[in-house]
N, CA, C and O atoms as a Tinker XYZ file with bonds, in Angstrom:
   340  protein
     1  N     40.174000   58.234000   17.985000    73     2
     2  CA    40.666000   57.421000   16.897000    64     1     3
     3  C     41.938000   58.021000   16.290000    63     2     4     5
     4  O     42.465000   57.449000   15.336000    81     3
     5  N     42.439000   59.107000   16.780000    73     3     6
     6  CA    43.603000   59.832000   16.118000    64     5     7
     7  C     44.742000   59.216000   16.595000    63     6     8     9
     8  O     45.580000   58.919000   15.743000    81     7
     9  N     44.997000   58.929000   17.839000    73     7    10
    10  CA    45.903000   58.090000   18.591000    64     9    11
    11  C     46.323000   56.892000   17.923000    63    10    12    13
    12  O     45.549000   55.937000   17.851000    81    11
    13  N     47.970000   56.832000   17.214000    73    11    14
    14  CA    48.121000   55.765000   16.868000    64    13    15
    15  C     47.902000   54.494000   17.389000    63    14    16    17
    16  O     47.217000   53.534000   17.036000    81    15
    17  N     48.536000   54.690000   18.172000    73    15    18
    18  CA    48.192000   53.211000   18.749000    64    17    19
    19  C     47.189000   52.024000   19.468000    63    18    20    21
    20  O     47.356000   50.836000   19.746000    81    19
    21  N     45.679000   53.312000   19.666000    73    19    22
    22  CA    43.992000   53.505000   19.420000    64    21    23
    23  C     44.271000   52.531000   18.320000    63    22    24    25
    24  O     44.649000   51.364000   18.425000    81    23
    25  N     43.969000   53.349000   17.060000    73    23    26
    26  CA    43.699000   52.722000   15.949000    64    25    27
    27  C     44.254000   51.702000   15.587000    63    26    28    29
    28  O     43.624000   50.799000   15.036000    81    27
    29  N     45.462000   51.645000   15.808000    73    27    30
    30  CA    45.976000   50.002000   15.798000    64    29    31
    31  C     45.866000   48.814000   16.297000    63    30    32    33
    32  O     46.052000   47.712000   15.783000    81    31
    33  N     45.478000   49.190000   17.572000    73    31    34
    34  CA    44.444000   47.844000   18.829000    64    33    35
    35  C     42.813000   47.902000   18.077000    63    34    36    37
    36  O     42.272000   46.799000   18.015000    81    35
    37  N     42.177000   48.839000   17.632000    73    35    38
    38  CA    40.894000   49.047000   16.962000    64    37    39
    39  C     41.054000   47.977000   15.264000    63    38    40    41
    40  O     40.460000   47.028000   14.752000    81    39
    41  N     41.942000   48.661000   15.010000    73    39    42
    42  CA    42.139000   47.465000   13.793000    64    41    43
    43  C     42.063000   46.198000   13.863000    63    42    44    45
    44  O     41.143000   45.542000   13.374000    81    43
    45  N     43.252000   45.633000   14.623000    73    43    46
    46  CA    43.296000   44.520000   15.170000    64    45    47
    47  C     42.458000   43.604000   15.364000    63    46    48    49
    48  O     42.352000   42.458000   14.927000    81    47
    49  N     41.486000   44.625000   16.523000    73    47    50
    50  CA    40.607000   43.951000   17.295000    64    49    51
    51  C     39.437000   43.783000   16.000000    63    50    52    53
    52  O     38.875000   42.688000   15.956000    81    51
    53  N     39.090000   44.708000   15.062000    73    51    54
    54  CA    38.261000   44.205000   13.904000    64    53    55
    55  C     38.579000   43.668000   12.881000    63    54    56    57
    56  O     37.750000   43.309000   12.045000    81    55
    57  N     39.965000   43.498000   12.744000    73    55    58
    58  CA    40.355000   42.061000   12.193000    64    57    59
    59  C     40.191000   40.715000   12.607000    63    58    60    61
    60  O     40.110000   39.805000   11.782000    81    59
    61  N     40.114000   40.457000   14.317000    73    59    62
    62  CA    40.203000   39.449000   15.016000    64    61    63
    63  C     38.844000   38.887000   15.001000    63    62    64    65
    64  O     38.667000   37.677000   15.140000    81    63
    65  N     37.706000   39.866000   14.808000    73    63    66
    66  CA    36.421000   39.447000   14.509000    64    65    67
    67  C     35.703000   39.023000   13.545000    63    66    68    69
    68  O     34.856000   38.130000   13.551000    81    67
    69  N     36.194000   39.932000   12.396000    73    67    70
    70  CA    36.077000   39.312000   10.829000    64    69    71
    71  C     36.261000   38.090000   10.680000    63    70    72    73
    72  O     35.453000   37.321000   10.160000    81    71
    73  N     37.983000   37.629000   11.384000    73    71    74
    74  CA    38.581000   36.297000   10.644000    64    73    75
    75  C     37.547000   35.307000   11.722000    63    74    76    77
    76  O     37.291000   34.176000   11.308000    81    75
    77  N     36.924000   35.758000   13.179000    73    75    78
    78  CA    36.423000   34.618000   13.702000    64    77    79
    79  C     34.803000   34.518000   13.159000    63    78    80    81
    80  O     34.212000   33.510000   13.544000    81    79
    81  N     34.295000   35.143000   12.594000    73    79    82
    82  CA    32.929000   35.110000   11.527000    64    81    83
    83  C     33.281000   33.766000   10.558000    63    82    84    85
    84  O     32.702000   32.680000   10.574000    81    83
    85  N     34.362000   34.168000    9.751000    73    83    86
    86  CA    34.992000   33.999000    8.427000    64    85    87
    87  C     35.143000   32.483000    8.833000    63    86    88    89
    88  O     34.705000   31.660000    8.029000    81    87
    89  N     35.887000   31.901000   10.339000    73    87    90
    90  CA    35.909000   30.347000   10.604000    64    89    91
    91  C     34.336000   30.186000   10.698000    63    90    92    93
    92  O     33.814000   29.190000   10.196000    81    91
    93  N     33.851000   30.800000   11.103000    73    91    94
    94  CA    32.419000   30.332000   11.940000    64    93    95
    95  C     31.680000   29.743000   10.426000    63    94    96    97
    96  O     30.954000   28.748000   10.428000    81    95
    97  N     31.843000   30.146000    9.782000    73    95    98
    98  CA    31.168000   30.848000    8.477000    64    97    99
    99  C     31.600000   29.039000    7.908000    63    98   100   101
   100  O     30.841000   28.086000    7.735000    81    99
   101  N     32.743000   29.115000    7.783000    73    99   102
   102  CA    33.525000   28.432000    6.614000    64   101   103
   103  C     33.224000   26.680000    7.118000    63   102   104   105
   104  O     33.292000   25.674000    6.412000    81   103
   105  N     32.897000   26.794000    8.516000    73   103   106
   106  CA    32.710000   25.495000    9.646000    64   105   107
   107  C     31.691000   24.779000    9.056000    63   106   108   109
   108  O     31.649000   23.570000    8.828000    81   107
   109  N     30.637000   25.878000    8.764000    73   107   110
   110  CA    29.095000   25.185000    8.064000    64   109   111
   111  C     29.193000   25.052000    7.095000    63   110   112   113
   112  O     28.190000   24.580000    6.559000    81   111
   113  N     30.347000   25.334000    6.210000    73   111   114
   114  CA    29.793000   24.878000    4.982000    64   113   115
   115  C     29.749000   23.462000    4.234000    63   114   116   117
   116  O     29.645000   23.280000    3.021000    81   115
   117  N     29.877000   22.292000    5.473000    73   115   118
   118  CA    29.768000   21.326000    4.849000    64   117   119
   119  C     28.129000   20.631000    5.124000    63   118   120   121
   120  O     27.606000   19.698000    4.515000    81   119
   121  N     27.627000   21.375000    6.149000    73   119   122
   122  CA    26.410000   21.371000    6.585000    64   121   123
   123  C     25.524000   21.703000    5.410000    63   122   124   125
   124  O     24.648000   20.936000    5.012000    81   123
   125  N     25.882000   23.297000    4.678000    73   123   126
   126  CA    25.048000   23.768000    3.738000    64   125   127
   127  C     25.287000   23.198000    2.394000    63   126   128   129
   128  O     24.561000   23.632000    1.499000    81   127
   129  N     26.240000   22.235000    2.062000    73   127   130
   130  CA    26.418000   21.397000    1.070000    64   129   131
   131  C     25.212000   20.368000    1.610000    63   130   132   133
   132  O     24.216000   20.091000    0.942000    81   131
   133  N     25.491000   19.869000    2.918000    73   131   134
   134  CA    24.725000   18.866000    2.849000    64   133   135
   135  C     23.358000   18.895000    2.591000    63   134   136   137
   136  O     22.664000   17.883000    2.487000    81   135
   137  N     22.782000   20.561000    2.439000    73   135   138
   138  CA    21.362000   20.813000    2.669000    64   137   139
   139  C     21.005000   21.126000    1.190000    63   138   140   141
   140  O     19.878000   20.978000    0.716000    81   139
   141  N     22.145000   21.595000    0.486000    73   139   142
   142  CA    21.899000   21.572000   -0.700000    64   141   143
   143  C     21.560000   20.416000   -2.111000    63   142   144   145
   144  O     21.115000   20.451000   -3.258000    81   143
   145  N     22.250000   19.198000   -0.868000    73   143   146
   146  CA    22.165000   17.613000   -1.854000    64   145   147
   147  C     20.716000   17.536000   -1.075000    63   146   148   149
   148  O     19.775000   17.642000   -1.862000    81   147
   149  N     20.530000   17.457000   -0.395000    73   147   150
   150  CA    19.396000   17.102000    0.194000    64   149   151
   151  C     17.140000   18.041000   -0.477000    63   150   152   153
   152  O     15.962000   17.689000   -0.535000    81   151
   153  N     17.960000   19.163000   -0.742000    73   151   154
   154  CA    17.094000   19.804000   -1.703000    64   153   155
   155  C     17.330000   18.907000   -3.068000    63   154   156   157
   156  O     16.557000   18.082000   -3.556000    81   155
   157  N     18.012000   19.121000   -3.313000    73   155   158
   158  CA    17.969000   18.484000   -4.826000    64   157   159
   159  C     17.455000   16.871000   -5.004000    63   158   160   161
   160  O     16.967000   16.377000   -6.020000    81   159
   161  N     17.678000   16.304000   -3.893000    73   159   162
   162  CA    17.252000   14.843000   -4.262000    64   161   163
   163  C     16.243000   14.565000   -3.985000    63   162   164   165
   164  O     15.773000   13.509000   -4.409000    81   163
   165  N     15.340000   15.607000   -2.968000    73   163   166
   166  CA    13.783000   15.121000   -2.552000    64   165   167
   167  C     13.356000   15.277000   -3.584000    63   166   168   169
   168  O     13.541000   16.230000   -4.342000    81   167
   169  N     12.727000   14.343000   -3.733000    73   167   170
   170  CA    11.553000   14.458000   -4.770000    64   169   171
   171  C     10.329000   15.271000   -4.892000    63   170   172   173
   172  O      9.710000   15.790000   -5.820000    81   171
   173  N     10.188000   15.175000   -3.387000    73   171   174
   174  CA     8.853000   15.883000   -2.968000    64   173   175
   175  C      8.975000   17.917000   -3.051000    63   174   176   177
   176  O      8.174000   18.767000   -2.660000    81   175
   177  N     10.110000   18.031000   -3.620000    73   175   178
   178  CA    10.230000   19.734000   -3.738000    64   177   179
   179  C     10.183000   19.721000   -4.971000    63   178   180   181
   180  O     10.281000   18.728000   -5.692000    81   179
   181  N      9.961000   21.332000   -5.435000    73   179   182
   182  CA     9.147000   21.593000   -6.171000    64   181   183
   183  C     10.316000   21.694000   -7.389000    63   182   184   185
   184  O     11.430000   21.967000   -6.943000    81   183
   185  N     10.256000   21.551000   -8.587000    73   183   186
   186  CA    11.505000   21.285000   -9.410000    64   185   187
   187  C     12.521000   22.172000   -9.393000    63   186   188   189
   188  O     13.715000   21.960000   -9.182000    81   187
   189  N     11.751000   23.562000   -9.719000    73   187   190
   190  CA    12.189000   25.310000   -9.032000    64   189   191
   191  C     13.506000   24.691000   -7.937000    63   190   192   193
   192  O     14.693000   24.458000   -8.165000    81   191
   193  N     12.896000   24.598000   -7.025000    73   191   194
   194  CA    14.201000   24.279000   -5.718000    64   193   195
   195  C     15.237000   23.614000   -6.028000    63   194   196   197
   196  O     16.405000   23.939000   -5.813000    81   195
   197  N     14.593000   22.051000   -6.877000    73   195   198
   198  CA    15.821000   21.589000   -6.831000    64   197   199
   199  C     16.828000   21.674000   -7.905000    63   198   200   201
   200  O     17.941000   21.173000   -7.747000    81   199
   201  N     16.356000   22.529000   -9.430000    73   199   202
   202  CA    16.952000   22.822000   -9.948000    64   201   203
   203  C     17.672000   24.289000   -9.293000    63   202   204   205
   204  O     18.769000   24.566000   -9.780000    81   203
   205  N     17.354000   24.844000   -8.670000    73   203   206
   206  CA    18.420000   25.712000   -7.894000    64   205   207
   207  C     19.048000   25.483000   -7.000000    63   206   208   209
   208  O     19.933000   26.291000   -6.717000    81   207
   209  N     18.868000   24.311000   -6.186000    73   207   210
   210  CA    19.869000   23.658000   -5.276000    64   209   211
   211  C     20.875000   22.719000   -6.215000    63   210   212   213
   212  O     21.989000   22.689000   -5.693000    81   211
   213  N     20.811000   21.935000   -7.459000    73   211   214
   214  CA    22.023000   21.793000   -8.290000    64   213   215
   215  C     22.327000   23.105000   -8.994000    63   214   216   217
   216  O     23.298000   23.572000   -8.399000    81   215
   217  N     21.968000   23.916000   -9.963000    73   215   218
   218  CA    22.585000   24.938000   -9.940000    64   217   219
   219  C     23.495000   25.372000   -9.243000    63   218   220   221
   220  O     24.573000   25.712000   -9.729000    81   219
   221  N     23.171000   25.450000   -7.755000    73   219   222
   222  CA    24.400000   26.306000   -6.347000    64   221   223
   223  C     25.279000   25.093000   -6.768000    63   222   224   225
   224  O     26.090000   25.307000   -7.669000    81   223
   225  N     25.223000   23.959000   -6.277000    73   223   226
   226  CA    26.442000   23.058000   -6.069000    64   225   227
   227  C     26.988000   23.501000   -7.678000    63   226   228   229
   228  O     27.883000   24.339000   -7.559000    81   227
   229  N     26.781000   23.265000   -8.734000    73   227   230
   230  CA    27.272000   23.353000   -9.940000    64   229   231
   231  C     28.503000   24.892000   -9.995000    63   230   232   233
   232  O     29.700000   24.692000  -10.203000    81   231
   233  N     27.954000   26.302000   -9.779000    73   231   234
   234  CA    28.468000   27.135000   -9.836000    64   233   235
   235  C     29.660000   27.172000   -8.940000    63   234   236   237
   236  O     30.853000   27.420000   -9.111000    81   235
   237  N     29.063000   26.905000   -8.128000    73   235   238
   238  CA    29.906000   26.641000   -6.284000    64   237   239
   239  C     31.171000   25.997000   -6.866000    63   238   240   241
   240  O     32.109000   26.758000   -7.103000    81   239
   241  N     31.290000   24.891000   -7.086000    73   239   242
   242  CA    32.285000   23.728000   -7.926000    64   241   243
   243  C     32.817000   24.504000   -8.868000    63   242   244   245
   244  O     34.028000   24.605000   -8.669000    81   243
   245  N     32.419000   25.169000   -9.914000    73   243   246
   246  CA    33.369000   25.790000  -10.976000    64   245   247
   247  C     33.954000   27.122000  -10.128000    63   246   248   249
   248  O     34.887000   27.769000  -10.604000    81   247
   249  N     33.493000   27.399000   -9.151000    73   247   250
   250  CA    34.183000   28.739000   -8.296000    64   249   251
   251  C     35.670000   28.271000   -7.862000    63   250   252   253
   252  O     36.761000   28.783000   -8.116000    81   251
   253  N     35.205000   26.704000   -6.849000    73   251   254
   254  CA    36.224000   26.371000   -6.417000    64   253   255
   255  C     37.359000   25.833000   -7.181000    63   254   256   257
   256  O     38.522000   25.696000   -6.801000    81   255
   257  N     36.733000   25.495000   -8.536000    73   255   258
   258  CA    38.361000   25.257000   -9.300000    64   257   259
   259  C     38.428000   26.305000   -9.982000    63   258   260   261
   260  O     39.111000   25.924000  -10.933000    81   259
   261  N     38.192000   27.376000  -10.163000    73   259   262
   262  CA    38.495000   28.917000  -11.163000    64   261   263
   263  C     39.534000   29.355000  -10.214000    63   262   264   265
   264  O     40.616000   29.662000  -10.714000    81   263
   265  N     39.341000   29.482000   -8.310000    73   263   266
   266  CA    40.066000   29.789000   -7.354000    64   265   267
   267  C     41.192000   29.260000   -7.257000    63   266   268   269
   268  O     42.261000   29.809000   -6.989000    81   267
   269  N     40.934000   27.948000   -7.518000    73   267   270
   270  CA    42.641000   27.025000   -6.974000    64   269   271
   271  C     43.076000   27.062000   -8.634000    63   270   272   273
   272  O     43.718000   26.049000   -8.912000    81   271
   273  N     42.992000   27.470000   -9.155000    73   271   274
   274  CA    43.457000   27.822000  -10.768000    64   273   275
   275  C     44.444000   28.649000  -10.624000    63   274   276   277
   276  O     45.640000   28.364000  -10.691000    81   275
   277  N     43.839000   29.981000  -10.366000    73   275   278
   278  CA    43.866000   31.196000   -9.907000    64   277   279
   279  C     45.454000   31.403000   -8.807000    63   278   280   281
   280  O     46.461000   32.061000   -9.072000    81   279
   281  N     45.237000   30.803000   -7.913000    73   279   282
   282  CA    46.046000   30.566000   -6.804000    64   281   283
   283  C     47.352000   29.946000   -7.038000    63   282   284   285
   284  O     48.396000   30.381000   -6.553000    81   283
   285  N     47.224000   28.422000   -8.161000    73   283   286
   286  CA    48.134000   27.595000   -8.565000    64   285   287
   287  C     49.241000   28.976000   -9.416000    63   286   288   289
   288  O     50.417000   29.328000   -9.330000    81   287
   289  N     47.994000   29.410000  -10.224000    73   287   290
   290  CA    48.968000   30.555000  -11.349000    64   289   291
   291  C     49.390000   31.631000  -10.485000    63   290   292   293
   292  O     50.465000   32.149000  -10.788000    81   291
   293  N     48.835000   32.044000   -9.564000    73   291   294
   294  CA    49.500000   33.043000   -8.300000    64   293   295
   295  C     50.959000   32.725000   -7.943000    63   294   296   297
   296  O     51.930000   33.480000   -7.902000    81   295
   297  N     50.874000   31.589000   -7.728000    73   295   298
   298  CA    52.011000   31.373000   -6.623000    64   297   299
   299  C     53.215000   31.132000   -7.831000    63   298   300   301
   300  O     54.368000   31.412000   -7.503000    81   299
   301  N     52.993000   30.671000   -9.075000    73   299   302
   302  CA    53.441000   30.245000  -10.471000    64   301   303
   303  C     54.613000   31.637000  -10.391000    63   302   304   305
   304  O     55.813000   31.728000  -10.131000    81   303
   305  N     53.425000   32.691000  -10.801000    73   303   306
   306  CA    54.157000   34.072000  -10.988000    64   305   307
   307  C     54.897000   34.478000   -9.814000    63   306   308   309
   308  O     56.002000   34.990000   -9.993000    81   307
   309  N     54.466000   34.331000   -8.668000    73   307   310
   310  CA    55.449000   34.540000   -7.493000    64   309   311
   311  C     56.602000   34.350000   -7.229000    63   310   312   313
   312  O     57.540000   35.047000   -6.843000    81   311
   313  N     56.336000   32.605000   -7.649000    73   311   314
   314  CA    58.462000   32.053000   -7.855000    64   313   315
   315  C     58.848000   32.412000   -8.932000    63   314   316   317
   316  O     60.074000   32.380000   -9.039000    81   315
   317  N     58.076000   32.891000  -10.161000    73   315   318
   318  CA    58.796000   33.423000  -11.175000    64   317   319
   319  C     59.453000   34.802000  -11.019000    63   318   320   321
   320  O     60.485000   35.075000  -11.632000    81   319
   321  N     58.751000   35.800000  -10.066000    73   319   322
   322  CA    58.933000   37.220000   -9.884000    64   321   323
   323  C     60.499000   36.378000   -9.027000    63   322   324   325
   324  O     61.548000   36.166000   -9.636000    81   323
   325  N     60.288000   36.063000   -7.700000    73   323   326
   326  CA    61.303000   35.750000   -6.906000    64   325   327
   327  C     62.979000   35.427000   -7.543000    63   326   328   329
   328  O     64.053000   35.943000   -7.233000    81   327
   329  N     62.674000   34.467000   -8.440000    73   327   330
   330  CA    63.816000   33.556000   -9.335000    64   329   331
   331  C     64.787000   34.837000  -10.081000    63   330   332   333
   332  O     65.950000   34.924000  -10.475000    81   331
   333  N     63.550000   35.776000  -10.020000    73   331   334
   334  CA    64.106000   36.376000  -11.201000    64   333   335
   335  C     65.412000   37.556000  -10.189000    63   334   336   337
   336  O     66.449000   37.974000  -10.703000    81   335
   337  N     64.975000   37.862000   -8.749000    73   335   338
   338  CA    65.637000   38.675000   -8.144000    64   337   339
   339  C     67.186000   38.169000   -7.986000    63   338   340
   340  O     68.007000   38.871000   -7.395000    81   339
């Protein structure tokens, strides 16, 4: 692992695996939305479940706009840093 250029194909190569998890990952998540409406609307589960299957969607939803908030004001300060050079 001392060998630069070892460690740099080693990096790589466990970067290249992370990010293909990270698609694999990101592919289902319209699946696990769908499993999550699907808890919540049976009737036949136990209230427990389906008040924690709206819960997830609820938190989930304020994540995803806290993020693109987040991101909008990122990129905000970015062209502001830039403008300013």
């Amino acid at each position: 692992m001392r060998e630069p250029s070892f460690q740099k194909a080693y990096l790589a190569a466990r970067r290249q695996v992370v990010e293909t998890t990270i698609a694999k990952v990101q592919r289902m998540t319209g699946e696990a939305a769908d499993t999550l409406r699907e808890v919540m609307l049976c009737e036949s589960n136990p209230a427990s479940s389906r008040v924690q299957a709206a819960k997830t969607i609820i938190e989930m939803a304020i994540q995803g706009v806290e993020v693109s908030e987040i991101l909008t004001r990122l990129d905000m300060l970015e062209t502001a840093l830039l403008n300013q050079r």
